[in-house]
C-alpha positions as a Markdown table, in Angstrom:
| # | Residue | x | y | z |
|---|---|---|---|---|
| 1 | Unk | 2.7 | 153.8 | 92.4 |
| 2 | Unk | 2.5 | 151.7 | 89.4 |
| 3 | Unk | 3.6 | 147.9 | 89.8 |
| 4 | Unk | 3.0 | 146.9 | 86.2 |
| 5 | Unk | 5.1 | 148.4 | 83.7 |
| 6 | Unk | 2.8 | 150.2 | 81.2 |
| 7 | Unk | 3.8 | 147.7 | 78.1 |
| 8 | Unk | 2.7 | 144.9 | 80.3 |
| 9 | Unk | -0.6 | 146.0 | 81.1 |
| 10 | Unk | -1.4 | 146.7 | 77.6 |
| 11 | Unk | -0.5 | 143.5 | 76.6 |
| 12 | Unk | -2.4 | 141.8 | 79.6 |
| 13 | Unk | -5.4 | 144.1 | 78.2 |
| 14 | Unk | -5.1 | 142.8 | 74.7 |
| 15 | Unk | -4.9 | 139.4 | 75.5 |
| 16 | Unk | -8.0 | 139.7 | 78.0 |
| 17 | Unk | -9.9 | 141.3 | 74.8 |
| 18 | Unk | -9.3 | 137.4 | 73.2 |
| 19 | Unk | -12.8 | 135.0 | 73.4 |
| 20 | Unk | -12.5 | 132.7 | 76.9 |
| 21 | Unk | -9.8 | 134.9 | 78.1 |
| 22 | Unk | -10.0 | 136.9 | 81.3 |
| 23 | Unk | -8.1 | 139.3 | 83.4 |
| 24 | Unk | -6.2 | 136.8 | 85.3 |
| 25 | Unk | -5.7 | 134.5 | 82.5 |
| 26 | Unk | -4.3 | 137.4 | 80.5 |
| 27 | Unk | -1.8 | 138.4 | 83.0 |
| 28 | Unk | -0.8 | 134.7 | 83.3 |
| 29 | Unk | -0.2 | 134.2 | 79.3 |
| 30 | Unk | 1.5 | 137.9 | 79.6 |
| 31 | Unk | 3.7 | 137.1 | 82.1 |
| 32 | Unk | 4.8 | 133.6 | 80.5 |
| 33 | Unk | 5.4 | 135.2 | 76.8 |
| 34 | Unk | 7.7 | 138.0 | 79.2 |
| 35 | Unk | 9.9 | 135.0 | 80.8 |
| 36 | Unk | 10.3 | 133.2 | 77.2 |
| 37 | Unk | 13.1 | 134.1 | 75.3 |
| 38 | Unk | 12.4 | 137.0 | 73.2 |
| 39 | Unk | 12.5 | 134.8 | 70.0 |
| 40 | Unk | 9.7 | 133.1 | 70.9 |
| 41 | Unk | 7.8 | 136.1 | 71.7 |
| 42 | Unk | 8.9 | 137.8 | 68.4 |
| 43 | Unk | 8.4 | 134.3 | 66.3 |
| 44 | Unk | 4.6 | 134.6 | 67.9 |
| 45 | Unk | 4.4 | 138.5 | 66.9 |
| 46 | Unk | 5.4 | 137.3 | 63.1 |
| 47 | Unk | 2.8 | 134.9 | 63.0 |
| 48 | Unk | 0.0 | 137.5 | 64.4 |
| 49 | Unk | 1.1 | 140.0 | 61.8 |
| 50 | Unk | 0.8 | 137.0 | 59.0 |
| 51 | Unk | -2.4 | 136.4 | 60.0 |
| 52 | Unk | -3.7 | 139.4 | 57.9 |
| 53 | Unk | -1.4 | 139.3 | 55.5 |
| 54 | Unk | -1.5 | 135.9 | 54.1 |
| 55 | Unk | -5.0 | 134.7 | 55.0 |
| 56 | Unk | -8.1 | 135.5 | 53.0 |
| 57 | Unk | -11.6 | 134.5 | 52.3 |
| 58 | Unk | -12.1 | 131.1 | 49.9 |
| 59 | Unk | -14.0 | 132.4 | 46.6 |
| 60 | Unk | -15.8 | 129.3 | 46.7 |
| 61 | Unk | -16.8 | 128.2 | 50.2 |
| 62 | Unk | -15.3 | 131.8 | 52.7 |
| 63 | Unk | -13.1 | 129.5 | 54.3 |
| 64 | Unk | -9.9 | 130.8 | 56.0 |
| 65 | Unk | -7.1 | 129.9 | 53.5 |
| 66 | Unk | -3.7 | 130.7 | 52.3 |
| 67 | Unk | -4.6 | 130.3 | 48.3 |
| 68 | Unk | -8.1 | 130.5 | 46.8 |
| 69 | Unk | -9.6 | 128.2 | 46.1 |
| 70 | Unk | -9.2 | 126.6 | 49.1 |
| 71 | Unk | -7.4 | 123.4 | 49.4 |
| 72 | Unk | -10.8 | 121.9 | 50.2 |
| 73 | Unk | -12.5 | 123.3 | 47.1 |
| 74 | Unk | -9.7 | 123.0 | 45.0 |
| 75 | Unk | -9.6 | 119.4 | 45.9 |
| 76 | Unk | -10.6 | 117.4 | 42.3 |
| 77 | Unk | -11.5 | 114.0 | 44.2 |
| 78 | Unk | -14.5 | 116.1 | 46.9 |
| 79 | Unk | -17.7 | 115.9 | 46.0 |
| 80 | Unk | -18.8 | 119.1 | 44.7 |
| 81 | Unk | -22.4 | 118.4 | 43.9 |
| 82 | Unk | -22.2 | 118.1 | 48.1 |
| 83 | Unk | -22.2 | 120.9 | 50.4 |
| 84 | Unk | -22.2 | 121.4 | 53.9 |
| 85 | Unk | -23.4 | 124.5 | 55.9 |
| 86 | Unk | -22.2 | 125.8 | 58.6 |
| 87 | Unk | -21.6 | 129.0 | 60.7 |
| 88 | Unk | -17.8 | 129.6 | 61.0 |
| 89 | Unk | -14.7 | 128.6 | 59.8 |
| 90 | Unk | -14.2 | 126.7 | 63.6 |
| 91 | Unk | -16.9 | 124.2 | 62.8 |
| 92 | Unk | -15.6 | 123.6 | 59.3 |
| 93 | Unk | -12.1 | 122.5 | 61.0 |
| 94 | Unk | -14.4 | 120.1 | 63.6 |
| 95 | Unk | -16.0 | 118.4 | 60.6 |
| 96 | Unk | -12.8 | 117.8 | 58.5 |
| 97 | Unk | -11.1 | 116.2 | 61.8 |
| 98 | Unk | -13.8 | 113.6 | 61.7 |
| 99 | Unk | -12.8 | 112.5 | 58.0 |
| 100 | Unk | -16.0 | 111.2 | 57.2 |
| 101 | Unk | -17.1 | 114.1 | 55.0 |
| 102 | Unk | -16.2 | 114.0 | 51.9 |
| 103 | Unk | -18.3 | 116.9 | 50.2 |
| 104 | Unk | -17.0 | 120.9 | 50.2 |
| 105 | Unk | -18.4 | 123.5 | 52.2 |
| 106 | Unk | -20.3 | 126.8 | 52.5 |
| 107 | Unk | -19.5 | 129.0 | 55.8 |
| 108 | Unk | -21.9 | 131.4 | 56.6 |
| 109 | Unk | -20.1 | 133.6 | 59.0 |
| 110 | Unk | -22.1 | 134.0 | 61.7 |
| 111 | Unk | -25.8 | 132.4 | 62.5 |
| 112 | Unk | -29.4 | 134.7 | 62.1 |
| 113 | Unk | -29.7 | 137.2 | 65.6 |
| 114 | Unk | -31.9 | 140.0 | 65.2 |
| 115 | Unk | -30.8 | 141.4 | 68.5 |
| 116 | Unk | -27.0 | 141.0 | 67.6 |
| 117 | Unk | -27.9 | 142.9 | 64.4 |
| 118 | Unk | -27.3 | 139.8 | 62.3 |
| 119 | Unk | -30.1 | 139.3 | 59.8 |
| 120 | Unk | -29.8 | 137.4 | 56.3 |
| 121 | Unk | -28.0 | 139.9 | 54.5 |
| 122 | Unk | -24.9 | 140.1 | 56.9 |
| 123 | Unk | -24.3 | 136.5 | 56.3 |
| 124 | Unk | -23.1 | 134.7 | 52.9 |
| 125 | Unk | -26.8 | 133.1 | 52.6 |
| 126 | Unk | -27.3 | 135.1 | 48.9 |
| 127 | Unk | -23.8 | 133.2 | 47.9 |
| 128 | Unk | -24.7 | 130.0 | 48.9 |
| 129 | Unk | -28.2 | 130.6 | 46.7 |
| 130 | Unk | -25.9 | 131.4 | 44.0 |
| 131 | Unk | -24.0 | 128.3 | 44.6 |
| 132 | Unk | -26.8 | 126.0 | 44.0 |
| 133 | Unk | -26.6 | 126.7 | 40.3 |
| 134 | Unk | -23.7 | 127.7 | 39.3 |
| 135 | Unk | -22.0 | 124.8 | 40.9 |
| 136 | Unk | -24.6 | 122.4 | 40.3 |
| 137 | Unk | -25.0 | 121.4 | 43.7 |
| 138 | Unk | -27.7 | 118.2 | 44.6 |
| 139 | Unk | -27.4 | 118.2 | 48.1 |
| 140 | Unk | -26.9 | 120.9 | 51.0 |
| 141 | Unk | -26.4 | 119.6 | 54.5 |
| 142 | Unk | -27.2 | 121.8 | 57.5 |
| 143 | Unk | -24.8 | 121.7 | 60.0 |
| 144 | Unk | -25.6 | 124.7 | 62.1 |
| 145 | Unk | -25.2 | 124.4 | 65.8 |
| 146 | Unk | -28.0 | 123.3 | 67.9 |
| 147 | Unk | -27.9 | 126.4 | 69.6 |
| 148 | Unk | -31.3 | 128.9 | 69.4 |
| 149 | Unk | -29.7 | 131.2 | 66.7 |
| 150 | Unk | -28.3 | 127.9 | 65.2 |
| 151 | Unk | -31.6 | 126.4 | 65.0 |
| 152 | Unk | -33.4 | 129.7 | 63.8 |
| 153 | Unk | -30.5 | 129.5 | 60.9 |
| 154 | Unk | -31.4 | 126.2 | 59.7 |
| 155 | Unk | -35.3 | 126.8 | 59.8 |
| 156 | Unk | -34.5 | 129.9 | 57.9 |
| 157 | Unk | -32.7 | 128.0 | 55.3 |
| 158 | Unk | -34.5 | 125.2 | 55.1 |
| 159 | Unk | -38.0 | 127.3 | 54.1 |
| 160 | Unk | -36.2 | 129.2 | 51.4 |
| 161 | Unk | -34.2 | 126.6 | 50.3 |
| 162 | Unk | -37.6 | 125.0 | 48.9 |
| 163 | Unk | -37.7 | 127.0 | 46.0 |
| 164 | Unk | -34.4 | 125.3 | 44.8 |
| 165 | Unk | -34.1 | 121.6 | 43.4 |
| 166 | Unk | -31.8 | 120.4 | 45.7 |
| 167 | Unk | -32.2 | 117.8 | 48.3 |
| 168 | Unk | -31.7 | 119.3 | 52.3 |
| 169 | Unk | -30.5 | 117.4 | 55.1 |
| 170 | Unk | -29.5 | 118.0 | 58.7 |
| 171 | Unk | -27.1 | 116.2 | 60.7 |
| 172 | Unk | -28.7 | 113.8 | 62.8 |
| 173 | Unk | -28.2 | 112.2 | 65.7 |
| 174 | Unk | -25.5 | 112.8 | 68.2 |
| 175 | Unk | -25.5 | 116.9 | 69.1 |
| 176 | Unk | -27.0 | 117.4 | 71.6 |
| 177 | Unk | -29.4 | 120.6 | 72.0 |
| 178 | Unk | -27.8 | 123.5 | 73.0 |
| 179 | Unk | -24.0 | 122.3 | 72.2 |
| 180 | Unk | -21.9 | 124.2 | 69.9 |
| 181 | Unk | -20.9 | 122.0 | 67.1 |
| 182 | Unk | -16.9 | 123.0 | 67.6 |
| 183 | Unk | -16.9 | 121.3 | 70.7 |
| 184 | Unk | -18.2 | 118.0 | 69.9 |
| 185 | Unk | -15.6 | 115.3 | 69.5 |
| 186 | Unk | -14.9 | 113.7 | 66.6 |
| 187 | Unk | -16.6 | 110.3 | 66.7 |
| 188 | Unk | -20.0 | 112.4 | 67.9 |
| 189 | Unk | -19.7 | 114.4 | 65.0 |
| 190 | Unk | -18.7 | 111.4 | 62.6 |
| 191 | Unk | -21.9 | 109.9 | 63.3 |
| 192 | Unk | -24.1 | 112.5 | 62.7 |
| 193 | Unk | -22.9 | 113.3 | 59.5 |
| 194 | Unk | -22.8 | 109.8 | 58.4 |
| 195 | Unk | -26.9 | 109.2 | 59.9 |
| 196 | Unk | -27.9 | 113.0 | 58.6 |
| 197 | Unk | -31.8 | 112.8 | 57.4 |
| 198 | Unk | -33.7 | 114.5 | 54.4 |
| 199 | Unk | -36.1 | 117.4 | 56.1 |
| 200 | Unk | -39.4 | 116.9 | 56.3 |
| 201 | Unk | -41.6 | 118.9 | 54.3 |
């Protein structure tokens, strides 16, 4: 006999498709959105179907946005001769929370993993070489994670960046190896942008 009514259970099996979110989690987010009032739950399903419809990719930097350019690269008093790197839209977000960057951004959309089937060309590392001259850009920052794949990113970038004349620097101190750069708090992050460090030859 079934206990879940079948509506339920697809929802519970959508939700536990979501990053962090498992079986039992799912049914306990299903179950809440069931004893809301139905305006909430239909308020949330307009905003899911928005999602599509009103967000697109930044021309400029890929960012997430509602116009294009993005607020960040439409922004007259950035620095655009600045621009940092980094994987996806999440650490992007992180950085601007600490307010101490004041440059625009280029987000990669994902991080170099041969066995993931992510190799240069499934990333938006030709646009960022095509951002170096046509924007006139002086400095990149690397701001990958220092994660393996994060750290096989930058090394990457770093070699065939050499045959541009722009300046590269990484952030410095204050991620620790292994730590996703989303989840570092805002004064941690703060300070490694503001002591980042030219990379060695």
């Amino acid at each position: 006999m079934q206990t879940v009514p079948p509506v339920l259970e697809r929802l519970i099996t959508d939700l536990a498709k979501l990053p962090g979110i498992g079986p039992k989690t799912a049914t306990r987010l299903a179950l809440y959105l069931l004893r809301r009032p139905s305006s909430q739950a239909l308020a949330l399903a307009d905003d899911l179907r928005a999602l599509h419809a009103s967000i697109r990719l930044c021309s400029g930097c890929f960012a997430f946005s509602e116009t294009d350019p993005c607020p960040v690269c439409g922004d007259a008093r950035r620095n655009h001769t600045l621009c940092c790197v980094v994987e996806e839209p999440g650490d992007m977000m992180a950085i601007e929370k600490t307010g101490c960057y004041k440059g625009v951004y280029h987000i990669l959309h994902g991080v170099l993993s041969p066995m993931d089937g992510m190799g240069p060309d499934e990333l938006k590392i030709r646009e960022l070489y095509e951002r170096i001259s046509r924007d006139n850009l002086e400095e990149i920052l690397l701001a990958t994670s220092s994660t393996v794949p994060g750290e096989a990113t930058a090394s990457f970038l770093i070699e065939q960046l050499k045959r541009f004349s722009v300046r590269v620097t990484r952030l410095a101190c204050g991620i620790p190896m292994g730590m996703d750069i989303k989840y570092a708090d805002r004064h941690t992050l703060g300070h490694a942008i503001d002591s980042r460090l030219p990379v060695e030859e």
